[in-house]
C-alpha positions as CSV (number, residue, x, y, z in Angstrom):
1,X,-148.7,-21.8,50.9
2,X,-149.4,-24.7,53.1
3,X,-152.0,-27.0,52.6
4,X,-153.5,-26.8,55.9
5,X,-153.4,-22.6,55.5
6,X,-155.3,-23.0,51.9
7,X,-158.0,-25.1,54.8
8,X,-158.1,-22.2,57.0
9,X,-159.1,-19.6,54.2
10,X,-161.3,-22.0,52.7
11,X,-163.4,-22.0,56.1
12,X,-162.7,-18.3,56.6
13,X,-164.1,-16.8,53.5
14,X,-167.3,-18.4,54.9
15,X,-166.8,-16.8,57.9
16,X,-166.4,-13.4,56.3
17,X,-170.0,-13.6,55.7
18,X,-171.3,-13.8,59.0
19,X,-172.7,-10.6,60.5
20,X,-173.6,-9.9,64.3
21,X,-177.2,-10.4,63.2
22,X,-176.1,-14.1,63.1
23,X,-176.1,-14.8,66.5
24,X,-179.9,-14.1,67.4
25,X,-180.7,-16.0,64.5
26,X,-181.8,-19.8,64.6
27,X,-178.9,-22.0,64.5
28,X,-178.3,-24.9,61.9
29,X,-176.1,-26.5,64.4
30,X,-173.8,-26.6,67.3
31,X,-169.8,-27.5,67.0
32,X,-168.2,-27.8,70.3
33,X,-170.3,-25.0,71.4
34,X,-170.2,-22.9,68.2
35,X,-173.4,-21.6,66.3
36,X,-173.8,-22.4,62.4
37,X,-176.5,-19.7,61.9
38,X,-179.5,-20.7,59.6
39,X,-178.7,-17.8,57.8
40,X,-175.4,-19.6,56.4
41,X,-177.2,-22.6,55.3
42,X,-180.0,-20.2,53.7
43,X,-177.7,-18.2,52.1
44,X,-175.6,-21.0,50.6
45,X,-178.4,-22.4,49.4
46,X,-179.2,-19.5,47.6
47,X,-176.1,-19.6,45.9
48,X,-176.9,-23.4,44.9
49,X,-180.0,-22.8,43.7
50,X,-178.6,-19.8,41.0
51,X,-176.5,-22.3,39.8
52,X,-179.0,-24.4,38.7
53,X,-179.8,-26.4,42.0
54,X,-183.2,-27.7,43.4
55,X,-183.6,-26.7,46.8
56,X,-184.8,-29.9,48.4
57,X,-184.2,-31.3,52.0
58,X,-181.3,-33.4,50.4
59,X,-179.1,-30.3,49.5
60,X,-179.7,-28.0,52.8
61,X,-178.8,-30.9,54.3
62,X,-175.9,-31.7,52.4
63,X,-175.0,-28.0,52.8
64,X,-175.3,-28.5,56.6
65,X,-172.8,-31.0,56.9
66,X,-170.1,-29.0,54.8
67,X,-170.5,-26.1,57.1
68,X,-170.1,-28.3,60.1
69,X,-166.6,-29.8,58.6
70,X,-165.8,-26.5,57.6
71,X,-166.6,-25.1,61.1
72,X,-164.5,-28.4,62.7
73,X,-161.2,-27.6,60.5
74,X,-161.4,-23.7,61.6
75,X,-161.7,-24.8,65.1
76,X,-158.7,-27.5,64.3
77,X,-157.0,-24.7,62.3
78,X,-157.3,-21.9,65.1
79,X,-156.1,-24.7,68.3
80,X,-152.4,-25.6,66.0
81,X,-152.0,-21.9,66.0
82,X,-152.0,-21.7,61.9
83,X,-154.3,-18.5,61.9
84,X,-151.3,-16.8,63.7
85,X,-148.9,-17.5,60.7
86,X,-147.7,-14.6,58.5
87,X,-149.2,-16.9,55.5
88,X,-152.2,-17.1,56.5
89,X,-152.9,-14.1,57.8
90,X,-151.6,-12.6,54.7
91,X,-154.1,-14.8,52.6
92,X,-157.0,-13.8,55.4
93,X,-156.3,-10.5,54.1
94,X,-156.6,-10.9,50.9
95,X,-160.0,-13.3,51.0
96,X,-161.1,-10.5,53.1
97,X,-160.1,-7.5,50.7
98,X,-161.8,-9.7,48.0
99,X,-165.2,-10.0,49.6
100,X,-165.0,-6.1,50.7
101,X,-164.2,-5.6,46.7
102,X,-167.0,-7.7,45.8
103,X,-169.6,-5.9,48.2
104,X,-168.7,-3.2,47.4
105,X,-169.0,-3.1,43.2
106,X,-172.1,-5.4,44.0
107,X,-173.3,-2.1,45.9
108,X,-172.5,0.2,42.9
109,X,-174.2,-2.1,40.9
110,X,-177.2,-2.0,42.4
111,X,-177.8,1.7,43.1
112,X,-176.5,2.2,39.3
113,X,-178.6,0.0,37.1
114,X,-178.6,-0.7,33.3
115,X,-181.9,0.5,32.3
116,X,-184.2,-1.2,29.4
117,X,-183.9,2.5,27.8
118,X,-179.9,2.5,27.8
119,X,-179.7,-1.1,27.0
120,X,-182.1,-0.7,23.9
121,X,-180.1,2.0,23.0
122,X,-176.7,0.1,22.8
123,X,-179.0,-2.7,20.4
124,X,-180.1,0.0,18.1
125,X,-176.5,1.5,17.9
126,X,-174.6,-1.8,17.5
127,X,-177.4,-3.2,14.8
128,X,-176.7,0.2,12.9
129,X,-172.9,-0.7,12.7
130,X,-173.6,-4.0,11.8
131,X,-175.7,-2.9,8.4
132,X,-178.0,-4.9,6.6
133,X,-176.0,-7.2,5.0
134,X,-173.2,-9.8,5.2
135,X,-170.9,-10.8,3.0
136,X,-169.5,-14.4,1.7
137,X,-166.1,-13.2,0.6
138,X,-162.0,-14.1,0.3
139,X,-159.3,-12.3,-0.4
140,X,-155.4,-12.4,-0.5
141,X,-153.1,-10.9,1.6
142,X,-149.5,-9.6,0.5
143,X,-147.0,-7.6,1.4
144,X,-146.5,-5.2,-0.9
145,X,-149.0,-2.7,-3.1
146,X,-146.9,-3.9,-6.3
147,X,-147.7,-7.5,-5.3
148,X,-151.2,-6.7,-5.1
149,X,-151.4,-4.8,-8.2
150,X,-149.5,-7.6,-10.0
151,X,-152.3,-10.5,-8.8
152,X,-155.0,-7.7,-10.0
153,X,-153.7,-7.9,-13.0
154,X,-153.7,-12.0,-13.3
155,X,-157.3,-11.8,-12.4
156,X,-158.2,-9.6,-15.3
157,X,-156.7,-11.5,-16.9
158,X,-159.3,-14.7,-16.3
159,X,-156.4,-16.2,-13.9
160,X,-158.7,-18.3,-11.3
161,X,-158.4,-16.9,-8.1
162,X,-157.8,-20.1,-6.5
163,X,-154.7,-20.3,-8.1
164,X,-153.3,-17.0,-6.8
165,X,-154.1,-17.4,-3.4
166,X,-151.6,-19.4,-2.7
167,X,-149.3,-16.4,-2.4
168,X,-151.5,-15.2,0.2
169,X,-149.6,-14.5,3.7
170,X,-152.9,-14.8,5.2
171,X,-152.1,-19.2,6.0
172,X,-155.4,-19.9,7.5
173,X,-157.8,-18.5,4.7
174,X,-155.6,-19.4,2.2
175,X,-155.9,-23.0,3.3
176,X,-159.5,-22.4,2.2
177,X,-159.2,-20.8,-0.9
178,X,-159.1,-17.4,0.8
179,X,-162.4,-18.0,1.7
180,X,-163.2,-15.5,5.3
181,X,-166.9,-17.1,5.4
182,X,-169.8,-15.1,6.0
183,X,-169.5,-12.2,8.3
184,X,-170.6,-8.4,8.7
185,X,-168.5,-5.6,7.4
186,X,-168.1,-4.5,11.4
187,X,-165.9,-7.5,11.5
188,X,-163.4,-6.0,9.4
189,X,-160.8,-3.1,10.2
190,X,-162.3,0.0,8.3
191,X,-160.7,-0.2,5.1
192,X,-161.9,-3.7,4.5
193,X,-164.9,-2.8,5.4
194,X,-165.3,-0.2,3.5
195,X,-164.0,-1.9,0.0
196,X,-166.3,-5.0,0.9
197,X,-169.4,-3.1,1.0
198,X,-168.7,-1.5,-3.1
199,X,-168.8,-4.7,-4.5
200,X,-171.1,-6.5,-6.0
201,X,-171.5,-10.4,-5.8
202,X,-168.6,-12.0,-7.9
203,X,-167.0,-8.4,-8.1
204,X,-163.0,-8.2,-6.9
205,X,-161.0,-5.1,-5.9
206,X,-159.4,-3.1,-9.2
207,X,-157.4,-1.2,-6.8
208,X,-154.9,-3.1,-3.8
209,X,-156.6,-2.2,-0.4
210,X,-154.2,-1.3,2.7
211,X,-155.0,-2.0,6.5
212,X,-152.7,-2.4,9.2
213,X,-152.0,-6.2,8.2
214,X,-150.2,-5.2,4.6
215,X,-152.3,-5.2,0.9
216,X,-155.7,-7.2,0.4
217,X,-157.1,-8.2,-2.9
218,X,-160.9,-8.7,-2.0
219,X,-163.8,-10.9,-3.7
220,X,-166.9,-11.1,-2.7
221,X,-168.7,-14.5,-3.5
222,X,-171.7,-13.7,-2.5
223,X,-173.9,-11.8,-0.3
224,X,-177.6,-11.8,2.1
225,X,-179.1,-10.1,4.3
226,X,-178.0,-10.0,7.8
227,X,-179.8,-12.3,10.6
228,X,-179.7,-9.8,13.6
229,X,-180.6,-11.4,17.2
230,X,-183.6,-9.5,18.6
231,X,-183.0,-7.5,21.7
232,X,-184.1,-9.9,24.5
233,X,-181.6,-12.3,22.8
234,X,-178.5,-10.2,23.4
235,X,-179.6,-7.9,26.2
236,X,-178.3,-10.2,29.2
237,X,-174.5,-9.7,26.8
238,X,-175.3,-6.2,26.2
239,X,-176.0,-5.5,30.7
240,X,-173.0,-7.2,31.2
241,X,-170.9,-5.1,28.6
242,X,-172.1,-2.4,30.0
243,X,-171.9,-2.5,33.3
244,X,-168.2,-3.2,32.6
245,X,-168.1,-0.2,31.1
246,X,-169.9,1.5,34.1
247,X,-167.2,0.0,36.8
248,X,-164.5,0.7,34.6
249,X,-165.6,4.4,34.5
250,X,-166.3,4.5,38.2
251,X,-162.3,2.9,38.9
252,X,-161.3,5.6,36.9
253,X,-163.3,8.3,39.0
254,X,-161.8,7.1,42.5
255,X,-158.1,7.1,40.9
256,X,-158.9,10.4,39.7
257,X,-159.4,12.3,42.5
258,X,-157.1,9.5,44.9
259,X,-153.8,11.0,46.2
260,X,-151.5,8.1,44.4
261,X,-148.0,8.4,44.8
């Protein structure tokens, strides 16, 4: 796209915003006869200010002047004809089908809120996977169950670990000695999980354990019990998770009963 189209969107998508409320409100300025609403200024500010910003008589008026050179290249834009092209009207499209999109699951939001009750729920479930330990441990990964049973049978017979690992197809931990650091059995595919939490501290697997990624020998160096976040820690991750969830389900819904073809 042209560079003097990406202009035009860029002082359209503000223009988007503007309702017919606008014009009965107080203007910010006058360009060549055209209002900049105060609403503009109050709403950008707004935006500033969630992002960290002071609102001080510096920034609205800073904010002022980039509508007004916004407002002067639209004008520019609109006289050369360039809102007329099939580019940019193709990109005013879809600016605009953005900021309907946006409104719109903004709207949903809104009327379908995360409540503390839900959100305490998902904490209570998610701490319950997570158990109340963690574990320190290492293991090597091979290809085959005869491989495995073969370094089994190294180890019991007093064969440092450190020295098998090396046959480990697993590079990264076996550049450190195995080692997967400390981490929650939740971490791990199921089957890990599950042979992690029957041993004891300095314990090793007596039987090869399969997951998806081929045959693990398992050790676990040493184990504590689990630091878990409290709720108001996590709960603006867990809102936003869920409200994912929430829009997800609600696409679904519309393309569900939507005549597709």
């Amino acid at each position: 796209m042209l560079k003097s189209n990406k202009i035009l969107v860029a002082a359209l998508l503000g223009a988007f915003a503007m309702n017919a409320a606008y014009a009965a409100e107080k203007s910010a300025a006058l360009v060549n006869g055209v209002s900049i609403a105060q609403a503009r200024v109050d709403m950008a500010v707004q935006t500033e200010v969630a992002q960290g910003q002071t609102d001080s008589p510096e920034l609205r008026k800073s904010i002022r002047e980039n509508l007004i050179k916004r407002e002067l290249m639209l004008q520019e834009a609109a006289k050369m004809g360039l809102d007329k092209t099939p580019e940019a009207l193709q990109e005013i499209d879809l600016a605009k089908q953005s900021v309907l999109i946006n409104a719109y699951l903004m709207d949903y939001m809104k009327k379908n809120p995360i409540s503390d009750e839900v959100l305490k729920q998902e904490y209570e479930t998610r701490k319950a996977k997570l158990g109340g330990k963690e574990y320190n441990a290492r293991h090597i990964l091979v290809e085959t169950e005869a491989e495995a049973k073969a370094i089994i049978v190294q180890l019991s017979k007093k064969v440092k670990f450190e020295k098998l690992v090396a046959q480990s197809k697993d590079v990264g931990s076996a550049a450190q000695g195995g080692s997967l650091g400390w981490a929650a059995p939740a971490n791990f595919v199921p089957p890990f999980a599950a042979a992690l939490q029957s041993l004891k501290k300095g314990e090793y697997t007596k039987t090869p354990v399969q997951t998806q990624f081929g045959w693990h020998v398992i050790q676990v160096q040493d184990e504590r019990a689990m630091k878990i976040p409290a709720f108001e820690e996590v709960k603006p991750q867990l809102q936003q998770r869920l409200q994912q969830q929430a829009i997800q389900k609600q696409i679904m819904a519309l393309e569900a009963k939507a005549k597709i073809e």
